[in-house]
C-alpha positions in Angstrom: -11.9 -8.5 -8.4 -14.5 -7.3 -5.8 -16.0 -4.1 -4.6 -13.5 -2.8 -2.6 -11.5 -0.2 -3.5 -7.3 -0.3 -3.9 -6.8 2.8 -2.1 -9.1 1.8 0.6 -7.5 -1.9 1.1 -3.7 0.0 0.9 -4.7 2.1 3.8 -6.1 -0.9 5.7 -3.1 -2.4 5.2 -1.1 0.7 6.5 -3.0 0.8 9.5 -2.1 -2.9 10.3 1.8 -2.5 9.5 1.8 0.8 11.6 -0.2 -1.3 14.7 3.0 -3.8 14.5 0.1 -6.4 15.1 1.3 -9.1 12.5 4.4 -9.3 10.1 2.9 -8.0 7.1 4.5 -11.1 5.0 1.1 -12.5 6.7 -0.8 -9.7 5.1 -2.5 -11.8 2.7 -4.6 -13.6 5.6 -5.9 -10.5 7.3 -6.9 -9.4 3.8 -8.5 -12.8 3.7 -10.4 -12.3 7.1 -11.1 -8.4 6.4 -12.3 -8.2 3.7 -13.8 -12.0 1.9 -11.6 -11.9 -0.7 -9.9 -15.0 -2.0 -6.2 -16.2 -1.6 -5.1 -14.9 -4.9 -6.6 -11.2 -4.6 -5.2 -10.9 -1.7 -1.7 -12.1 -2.7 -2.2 -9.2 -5.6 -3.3 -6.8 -3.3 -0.5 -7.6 -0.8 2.4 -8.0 -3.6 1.1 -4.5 -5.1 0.6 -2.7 -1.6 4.6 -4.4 -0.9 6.1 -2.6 -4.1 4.6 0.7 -4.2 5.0 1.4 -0.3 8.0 3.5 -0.4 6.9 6.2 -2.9 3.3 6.0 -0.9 4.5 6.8 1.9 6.6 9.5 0.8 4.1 11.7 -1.1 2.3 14.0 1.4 0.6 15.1 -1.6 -2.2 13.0 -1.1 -1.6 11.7 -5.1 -3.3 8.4 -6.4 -1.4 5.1 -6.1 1.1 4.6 -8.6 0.6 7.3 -10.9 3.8 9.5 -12.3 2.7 12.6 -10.2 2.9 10.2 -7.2 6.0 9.0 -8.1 7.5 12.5 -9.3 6.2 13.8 -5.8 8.5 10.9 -4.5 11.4 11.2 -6.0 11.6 15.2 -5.1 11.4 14.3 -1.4 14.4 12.1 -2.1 16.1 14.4 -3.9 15.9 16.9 -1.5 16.7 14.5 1.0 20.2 13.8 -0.7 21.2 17.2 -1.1 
């Protein structure tokens, strides 16, 4: 992969979703552009960022990307949520 980190690309990403700029299905491109990174990092990055957005978004915990404590943090709020 390259020098950039995950976190930092998956909050690039969530700056361009929240803008309403592009349709993120067009993600990988931007990535491309951003960042130099080729057409299948990008796809990973973008498929990865894709999957794990709900339980990112939903952990004001600040905990790291797709970790158990990240996903326990999630699934509390949605508990909660349900009750």
């Amino acid at each position: 992969m390259n020098s950039y980190s995950k976190t930092e690309i998956f909050e690039f990403l969530d700056l361009v979703r929240n803008s309403g700029a592009i349709n993120m299905y067009d993600g990988a491109k931007i990535l491309i552009s951003e960042y130099g990174i080729t057409r299948n990092e990008a796809r990973e990055y973008l498929i990865e960022w894709m999957r794990t957005y709900s339980e990112r978004i939903h952990s004001d915990k600040g905990y790291e990307i797709g970790t158990k404590e990240g996903y326990d943090a999630f699934s509390a709020k949605r508990d909660e949520a349900g009750d």
